[in-house]
FIZANU-685403 format. One record per residue: z, x negated, y negated of N, C-alpha, C in turn; residue number from 0. Coordinates in steps of 0.001 Angstrom, whole numbers, plus 500000, padded with zeros to 6 digits. Layout:
// residues N
PT   n_pz   n_px   n_py  ca_pz  ca_px  ca_py   c_pz   c_px   c_py   k
PT      Z      X      Y      Z      X      Y      Z      X      Y NUM
...
// end
This chain:
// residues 177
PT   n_pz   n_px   n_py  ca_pz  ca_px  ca_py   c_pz   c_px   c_py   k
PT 488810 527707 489941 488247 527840 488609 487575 526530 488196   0
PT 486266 526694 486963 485581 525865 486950 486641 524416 486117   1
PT 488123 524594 485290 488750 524097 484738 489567 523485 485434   2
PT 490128 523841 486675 491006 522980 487735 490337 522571 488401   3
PT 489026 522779 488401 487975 521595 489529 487250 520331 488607   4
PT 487653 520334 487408 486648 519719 486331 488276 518788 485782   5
PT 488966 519431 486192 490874 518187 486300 490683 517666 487822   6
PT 490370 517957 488991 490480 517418 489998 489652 516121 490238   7
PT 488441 516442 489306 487639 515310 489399 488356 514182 488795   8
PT 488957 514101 487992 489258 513121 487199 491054 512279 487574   9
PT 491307 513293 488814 492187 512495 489309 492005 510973 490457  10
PT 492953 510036 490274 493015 509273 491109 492697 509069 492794  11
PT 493411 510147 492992 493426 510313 494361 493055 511438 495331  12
PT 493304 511765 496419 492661 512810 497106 493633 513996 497046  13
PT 494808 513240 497205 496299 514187 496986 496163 514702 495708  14
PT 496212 514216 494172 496390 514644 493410 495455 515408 492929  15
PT 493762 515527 493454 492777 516288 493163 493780 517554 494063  16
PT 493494 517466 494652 494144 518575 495740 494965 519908 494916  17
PT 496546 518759 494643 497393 519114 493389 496753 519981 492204  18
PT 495860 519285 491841 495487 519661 490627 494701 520884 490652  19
PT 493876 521229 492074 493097 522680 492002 494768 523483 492561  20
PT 495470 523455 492874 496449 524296 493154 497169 524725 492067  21
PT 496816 524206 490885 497929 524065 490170 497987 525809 489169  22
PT 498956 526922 488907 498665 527957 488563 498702 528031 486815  23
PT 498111 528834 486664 498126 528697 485259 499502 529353 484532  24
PT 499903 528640 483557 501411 529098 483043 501226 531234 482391  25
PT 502106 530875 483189 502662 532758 482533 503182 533088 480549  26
PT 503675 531720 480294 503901 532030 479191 503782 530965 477801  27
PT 503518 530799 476993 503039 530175 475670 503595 529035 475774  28
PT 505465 528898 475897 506050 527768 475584 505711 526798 476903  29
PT 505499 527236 477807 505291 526329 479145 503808 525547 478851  30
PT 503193 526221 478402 501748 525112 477826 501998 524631 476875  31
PT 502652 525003 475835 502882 523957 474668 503827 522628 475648  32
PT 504484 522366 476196 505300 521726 476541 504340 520597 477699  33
PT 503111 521292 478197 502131 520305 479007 501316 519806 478112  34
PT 501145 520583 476883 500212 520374 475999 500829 519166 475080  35
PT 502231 518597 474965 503070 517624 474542 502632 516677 475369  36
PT 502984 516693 476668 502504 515641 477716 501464 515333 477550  37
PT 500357 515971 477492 498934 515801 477498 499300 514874 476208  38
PT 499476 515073 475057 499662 514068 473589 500392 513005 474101  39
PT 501351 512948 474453 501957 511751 474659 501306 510574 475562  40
PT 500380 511220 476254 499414 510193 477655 498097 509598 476582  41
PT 497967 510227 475720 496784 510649 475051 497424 509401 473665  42
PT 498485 509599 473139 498800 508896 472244 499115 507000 472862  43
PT 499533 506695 474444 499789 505877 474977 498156 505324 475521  44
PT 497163 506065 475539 495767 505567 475569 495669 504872 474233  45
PT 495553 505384 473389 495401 505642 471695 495916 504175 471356  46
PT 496879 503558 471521 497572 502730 471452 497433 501065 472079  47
PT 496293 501530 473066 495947 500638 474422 496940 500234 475078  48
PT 497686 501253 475397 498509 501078 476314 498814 502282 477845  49
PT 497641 502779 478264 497277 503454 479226 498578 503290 480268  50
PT 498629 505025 480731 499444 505167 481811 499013 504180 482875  51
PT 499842 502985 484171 499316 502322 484550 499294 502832 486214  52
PT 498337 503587 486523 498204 504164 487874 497389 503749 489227  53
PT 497581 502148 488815 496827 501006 489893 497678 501043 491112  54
PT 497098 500386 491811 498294 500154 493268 498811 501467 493901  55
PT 498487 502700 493297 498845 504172 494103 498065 504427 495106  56
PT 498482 504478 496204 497450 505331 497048 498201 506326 497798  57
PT 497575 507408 498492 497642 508284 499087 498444 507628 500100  58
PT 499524 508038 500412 500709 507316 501899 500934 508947 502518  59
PT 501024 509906 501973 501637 511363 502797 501365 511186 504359  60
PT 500408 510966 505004 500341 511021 506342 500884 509601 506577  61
PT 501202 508598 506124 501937 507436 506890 503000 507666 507044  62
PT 503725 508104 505124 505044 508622 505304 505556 509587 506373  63
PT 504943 510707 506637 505289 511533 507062 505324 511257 509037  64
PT 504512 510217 509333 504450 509659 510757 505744 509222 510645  65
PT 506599 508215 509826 507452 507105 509740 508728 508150 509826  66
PT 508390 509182 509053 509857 509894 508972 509974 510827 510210  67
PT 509168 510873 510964 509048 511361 512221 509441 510342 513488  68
PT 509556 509114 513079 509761 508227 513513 508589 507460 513865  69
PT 507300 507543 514273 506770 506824 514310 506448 505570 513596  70
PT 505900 504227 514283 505709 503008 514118 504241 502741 512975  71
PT 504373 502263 511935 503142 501924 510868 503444 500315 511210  72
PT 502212 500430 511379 501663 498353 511948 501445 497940 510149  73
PT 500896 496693 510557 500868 495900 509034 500417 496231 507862  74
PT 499139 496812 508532 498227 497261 507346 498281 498488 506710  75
PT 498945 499466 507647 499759 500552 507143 500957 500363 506117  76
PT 501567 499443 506517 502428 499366 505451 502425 498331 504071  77
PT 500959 498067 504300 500445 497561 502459 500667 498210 501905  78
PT 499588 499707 502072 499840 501018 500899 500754 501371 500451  79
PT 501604 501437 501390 503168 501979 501397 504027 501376 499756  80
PT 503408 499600 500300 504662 498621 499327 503857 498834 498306  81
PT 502555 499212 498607 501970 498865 497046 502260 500118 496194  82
PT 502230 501085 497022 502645 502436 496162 504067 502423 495553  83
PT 504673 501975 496176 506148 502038 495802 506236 501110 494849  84
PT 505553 499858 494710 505464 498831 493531 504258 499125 492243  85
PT 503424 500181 492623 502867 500958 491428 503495 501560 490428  86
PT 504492 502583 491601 505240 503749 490837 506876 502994 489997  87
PT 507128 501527 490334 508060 501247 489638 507236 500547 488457  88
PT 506182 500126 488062 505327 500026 487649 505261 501159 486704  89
PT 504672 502216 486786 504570 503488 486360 505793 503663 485550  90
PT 507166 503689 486601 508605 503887 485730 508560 503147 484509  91
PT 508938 501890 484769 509036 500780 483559 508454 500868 482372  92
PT 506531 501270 482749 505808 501285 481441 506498 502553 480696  93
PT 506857 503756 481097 507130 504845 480646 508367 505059 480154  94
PT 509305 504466 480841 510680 504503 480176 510932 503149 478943  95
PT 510022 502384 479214 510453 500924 477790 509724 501916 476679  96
PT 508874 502924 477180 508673 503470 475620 508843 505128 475802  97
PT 510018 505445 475692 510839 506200 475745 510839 506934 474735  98
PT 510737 506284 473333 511049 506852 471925 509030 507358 471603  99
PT 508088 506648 471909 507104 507033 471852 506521 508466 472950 100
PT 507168 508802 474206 506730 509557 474990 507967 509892 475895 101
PT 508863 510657 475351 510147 511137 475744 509611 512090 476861 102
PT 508784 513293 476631 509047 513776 477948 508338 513008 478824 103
PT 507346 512234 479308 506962 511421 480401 507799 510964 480897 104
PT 508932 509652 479744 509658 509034 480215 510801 509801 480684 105
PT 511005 511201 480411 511963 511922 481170 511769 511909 482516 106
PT 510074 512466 482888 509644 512423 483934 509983 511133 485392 107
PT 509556 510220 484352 509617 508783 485278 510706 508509 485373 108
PT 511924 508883 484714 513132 508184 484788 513644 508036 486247 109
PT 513370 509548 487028 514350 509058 487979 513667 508458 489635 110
PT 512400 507972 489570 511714 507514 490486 512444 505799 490816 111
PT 512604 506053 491496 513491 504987 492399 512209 503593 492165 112
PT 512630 502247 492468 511935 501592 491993 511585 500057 493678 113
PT 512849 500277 494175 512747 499944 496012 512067 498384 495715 114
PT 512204 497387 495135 511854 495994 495175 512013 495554 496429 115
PT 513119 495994 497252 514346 495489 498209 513160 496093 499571 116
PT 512346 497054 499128 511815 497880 500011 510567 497070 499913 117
PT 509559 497144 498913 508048 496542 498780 507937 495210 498842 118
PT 508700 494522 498055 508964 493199 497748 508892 492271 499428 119
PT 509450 492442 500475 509724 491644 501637 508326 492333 502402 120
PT 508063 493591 502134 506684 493788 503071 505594 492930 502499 121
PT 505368 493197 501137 504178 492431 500414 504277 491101 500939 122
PT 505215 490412 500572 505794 488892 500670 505385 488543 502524 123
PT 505385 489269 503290 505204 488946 504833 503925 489924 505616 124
PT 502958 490434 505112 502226 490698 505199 500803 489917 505034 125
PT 499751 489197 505997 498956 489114 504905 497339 489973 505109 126
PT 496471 489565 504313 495396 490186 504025 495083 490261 505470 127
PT 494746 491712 505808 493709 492493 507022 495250 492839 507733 128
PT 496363 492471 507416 497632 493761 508171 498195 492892 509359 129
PT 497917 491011 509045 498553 490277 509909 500077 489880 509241 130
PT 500791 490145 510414 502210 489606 509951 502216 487931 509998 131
PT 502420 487494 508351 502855 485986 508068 503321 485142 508828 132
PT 503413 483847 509231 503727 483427 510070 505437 483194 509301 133
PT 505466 483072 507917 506811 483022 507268 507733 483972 507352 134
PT 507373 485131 507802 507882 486520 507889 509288 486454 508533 135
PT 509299 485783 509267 510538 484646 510254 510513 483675 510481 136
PT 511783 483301 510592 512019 481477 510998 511166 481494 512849 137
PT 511404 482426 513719 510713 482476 514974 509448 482280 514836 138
PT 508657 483328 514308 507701 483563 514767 506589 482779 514272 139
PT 506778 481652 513133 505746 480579 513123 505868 479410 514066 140
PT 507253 479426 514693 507660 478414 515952 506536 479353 516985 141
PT 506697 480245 517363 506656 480991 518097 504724 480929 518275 142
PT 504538 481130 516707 502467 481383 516975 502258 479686 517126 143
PT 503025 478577 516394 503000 477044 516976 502776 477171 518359 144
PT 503857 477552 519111 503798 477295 520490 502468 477886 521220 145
PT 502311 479118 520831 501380 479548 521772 499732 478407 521664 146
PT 499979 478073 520429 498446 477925 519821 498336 476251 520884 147
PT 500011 475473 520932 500070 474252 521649 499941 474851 522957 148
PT 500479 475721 523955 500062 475547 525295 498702 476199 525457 149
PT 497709 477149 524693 496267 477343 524081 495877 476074 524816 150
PT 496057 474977 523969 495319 473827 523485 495224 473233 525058 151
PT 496713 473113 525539 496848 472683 526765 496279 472977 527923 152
PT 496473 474780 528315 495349 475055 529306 493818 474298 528882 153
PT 493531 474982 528129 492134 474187 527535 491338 472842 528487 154
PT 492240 472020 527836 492799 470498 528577 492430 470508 530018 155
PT 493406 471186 530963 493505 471403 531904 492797 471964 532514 156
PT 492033 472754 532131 490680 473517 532679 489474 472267 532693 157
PT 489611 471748 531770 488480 471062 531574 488438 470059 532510 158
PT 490070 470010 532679 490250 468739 533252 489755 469076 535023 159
PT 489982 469925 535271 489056 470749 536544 487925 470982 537013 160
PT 487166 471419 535605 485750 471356 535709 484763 470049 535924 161
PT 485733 468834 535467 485290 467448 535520 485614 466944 537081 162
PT 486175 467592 537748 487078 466937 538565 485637 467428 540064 163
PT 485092 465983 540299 484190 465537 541301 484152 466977 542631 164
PT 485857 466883 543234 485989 467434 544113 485880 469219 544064 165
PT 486449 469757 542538 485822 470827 542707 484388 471307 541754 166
PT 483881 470848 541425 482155 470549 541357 481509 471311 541690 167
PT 481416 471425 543246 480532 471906 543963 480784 473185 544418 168
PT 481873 473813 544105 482328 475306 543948 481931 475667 543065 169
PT 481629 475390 541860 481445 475893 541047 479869 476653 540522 170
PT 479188 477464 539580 478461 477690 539309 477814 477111 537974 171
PT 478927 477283 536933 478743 476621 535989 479532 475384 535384 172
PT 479739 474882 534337 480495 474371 533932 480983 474448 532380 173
PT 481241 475924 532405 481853 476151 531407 482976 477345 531734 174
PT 483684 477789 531110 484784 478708 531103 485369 480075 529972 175
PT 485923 480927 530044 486021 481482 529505 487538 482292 529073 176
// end
């Protein structure tokens, strides 16, 4: 219908457009008055300048759903993840501190889990483009140290070859790769 495609547009995401053309129309009076409350209460929290805050959400269903299958999400997979989960406690907070202004929302949000313990250590050891921090562990900045020092060393040592009189004349060029 031209009314659940004209709500889909105006959602956030790909999931919730989705949601939103699925969504059936209520069978009976009190069930729309009761969305039609919600709708006021989102509407009165605009009104107010204080907008529902639906930043940092993104679409995770196919990551989640790899992970709970067991599969492995690398770094950058699991940005979205922390950031969604640190949106939606986000989301909770704004909605439940005003509780007395938008009771059923904040009914809504109440019981969304809020996982700091969960987002908090990915964000924190992640960085930009889905490389794991070198702080992420006490190892593994010893660990990218070392490689980057014996790096340096072959280096050295190559060069130190390519200079070297006797093998010279084997060679084609004098550079390396």
């Amino acid at each position: 219908s031209q009314l659940l495609e004209a709500l889909a547009s105006r959602c956030h995401t790909a999931r919730g457009a989705e949601a939103a053309r699925a969504l059936p129309f209520f069978e009976h009076p009190d069930q729309a008055r009761g969305r039609l409350a919600e709708i006021g209460e989102a509407r009165l929290l605009w009104q107010l300048g204080e907008p529902i805050p639906f930043g940092g959400i993104h679409d995770v269903e196919t990551l989640c759903a790899r992970a709970e299958k067991g599969g492995d999400l690398v770094g950058a997979e699991l940005v979205p993840v922390a950031e969604t989960i640190a949106g939606a406690a986000r989301l909770r907070r704004h909605l439940v501190a005003r509780a007395t202004q938008v009771p059923r929302l904040a009914a809504q949000a109440e019981p969304l889990a809020e996982l700091p313990h969960v987002s908090g250590p990915i964000l924190d050891s992640i960085e930009e483009g889905g490389r794991l921090a070198d702080h992420a562990s006490n190892e593994l900045g010893q660990l990218r140290r070392r490689v980057a020092s014996l790096h340096e060393e072959l280096g050295r040592k190559v060069r130190t070859l390519l200079d070297d009189p006797a093998i010279e004349p084997y060679l084609q060029d004098h550079f390396y790769t």
